[in-house]
N, C-alpha and C positions, 0 to 999 in steps of 0.2 A: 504494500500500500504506500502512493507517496508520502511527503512530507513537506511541509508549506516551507519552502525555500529558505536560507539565512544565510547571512556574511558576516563572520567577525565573529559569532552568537554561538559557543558550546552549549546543546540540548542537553547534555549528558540524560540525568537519569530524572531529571526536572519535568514534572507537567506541563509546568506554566513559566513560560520564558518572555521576558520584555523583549520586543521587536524594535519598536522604537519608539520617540517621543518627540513631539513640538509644537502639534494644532495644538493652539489656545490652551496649551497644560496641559493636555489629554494623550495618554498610552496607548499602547493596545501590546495583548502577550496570549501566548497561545493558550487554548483551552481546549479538554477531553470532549468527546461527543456526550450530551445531557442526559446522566442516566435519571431520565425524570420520569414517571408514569403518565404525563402528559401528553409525550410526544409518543405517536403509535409507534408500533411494531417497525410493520413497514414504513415506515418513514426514515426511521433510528437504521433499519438496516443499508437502506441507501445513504445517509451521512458519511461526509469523510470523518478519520477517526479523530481527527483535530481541524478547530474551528479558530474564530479569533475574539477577545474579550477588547473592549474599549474600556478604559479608566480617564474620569475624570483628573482633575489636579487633587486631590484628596486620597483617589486610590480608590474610590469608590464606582460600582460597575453603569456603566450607562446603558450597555447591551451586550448581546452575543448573536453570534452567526456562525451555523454549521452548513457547509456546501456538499451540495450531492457528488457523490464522488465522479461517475460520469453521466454527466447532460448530452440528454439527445438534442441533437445540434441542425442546422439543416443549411442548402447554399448560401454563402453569403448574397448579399447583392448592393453596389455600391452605391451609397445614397447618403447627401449633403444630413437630412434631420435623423436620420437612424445609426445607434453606433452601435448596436447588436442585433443586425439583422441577421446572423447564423443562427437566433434563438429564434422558438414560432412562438406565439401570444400565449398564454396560458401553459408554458411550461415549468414544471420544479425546479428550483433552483436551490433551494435549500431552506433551513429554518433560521429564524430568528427570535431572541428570549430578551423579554426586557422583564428585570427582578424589581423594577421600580418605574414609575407611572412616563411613558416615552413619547414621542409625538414623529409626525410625520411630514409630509415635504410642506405641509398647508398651513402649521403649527398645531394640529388635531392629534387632544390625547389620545394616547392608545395603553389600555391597562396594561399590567403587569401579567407576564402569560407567552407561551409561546405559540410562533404564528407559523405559519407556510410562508415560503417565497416565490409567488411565480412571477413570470415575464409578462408585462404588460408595455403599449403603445398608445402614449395618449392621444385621443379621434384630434382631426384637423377640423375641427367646426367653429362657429362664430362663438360657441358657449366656451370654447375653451382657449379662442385667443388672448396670449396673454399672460397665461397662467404659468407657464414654466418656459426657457428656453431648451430645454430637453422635451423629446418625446418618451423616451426610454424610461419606464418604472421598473420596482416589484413592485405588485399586490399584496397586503397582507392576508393572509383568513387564518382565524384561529384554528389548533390543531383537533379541536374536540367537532367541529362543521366539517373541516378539508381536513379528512383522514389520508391525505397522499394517497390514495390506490388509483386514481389517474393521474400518469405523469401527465398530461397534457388537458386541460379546461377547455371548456368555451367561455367566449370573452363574457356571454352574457350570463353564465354560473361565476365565473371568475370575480364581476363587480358584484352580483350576490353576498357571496361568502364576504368580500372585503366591505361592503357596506355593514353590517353584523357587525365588524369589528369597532368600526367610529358610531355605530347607532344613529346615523345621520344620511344624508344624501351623498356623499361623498366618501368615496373608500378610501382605505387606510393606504397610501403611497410612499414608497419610498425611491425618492431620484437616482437614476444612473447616468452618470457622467462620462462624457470620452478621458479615454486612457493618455493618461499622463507619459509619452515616450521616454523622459531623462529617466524615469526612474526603472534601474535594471536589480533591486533584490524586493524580494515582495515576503509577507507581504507587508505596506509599507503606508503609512498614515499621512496626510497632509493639509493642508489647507489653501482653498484658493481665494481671488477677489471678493468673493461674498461673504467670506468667514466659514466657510462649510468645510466642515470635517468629514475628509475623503479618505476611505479605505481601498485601494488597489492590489488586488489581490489576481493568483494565477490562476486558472480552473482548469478541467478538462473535457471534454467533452467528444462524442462518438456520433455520425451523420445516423441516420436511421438507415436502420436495414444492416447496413454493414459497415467495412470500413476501418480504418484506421483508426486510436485515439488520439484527438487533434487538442493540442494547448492553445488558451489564448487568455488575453488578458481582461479585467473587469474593475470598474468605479464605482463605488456605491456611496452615497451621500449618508452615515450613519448619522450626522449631528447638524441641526442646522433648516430652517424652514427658507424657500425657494418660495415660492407662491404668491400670486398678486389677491388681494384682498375683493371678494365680494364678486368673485367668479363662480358660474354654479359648473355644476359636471353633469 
């Protein structure tokens, strides 16, 4: 099974290892897959066996992210608003645990609890210009609704389950951003002009049907609200 990349950094016989540090005081260090009764069976069997924890400047946890170990993937296709087009709409991508009350691209709490992660495309419509300059999400849905036994949703079960989790009109989002090229050890924390706390991490991923497995790299906005106010979805 891999191992999430490091430079400089002895694992030895350590669970949890600092990776790095410098968005706004906040860490992140690796972490074991959640042996929690929360998250299903199958779900926990597709996690990789190590995830990544974020810490606040106190040391205190902000969240966790465990990634499927390999993501069915499909052609890319080149395109100026999409920066994960090899992923299809409503695929797994992994779980995410927040131990304390978390929020999403919109500033919308999200309880404490572990969720799914799929791939989502936010619609090019008049209701939604404006709202992000990224199209690229995850979804969240709680684990006890999206038992993972479809890697792949439809878009219109996929805002389901993520509505559920904000109790609102608007499902629980979390931004993906294009990949940062200077950065070559992962996985690795940052922040860019809007103050958002970027975690770039390596994944893996296999075409359907058959094939090779193909590495490629991923953004995901763990800290930080993105959104224009008084947008509906």
């Amino acid at each position: 099974m891999r191992r999430l990349k490091l430079t400089g950094i002895l694992l030895g016989a350590q669970l949890l290892t600092t990776v790095w540090a410098g968005a706004q005081g906040h860490r992140i260090e690796l972490v074991p897959r959640p042996v929690s009764s929360a998250v299903p069976k199958n779900v926990f069997a597709l996690l990789d066996s190590q995830g990544t924890r974020l810490l606040d400047a106190r040391g205190e946890v902000e969240c966790e992210v465990w990634w499927i170990k390999t993501i069915p993937t499909q052609k890319s296709v080149s395109t100026r608003d999409v920066f994960y087009s090899n992923l299809a709409v409503g695929t797994l991508l992994g779980v995410m645990h927040f131990p304390r009350t978390g929020h999403d691209f919109r500033g919308q709490a999200i309880r404490p609890g572990y969720y799914t992660m799929r791939y989502a495309l936010m619609p090019q419509d008049e209701s939604h210009a404006g709202v992000s300059s990224y199209r690229d999400f995850v979804l969240l849905g709680s684990v006890t609704v999206d038992n993972g036994a479809q890697q792949t949703l439809p878009f219109h079960d996929l805002l389901q389950h993520s509505r559920q989790v904000t109790e609102a009109g608007h499902p629980a989002a979390i931004s993906l951003v294009q990949v940062n090229t200077a950065f070559k050890t992962f996985p690795v924390l940052s922040q860019d002009d809007l103050n958002l706390c970027i975690l770039q991490i390596k994944l893996y991923g296999r075409p359907a049907g058959a094939g090779p497995q193909e590495e490629f790299s991923l953004a995901i906005v763990l800290l930080g609200a993105t959104a224009a106010n008084g947008v509906t979805s």
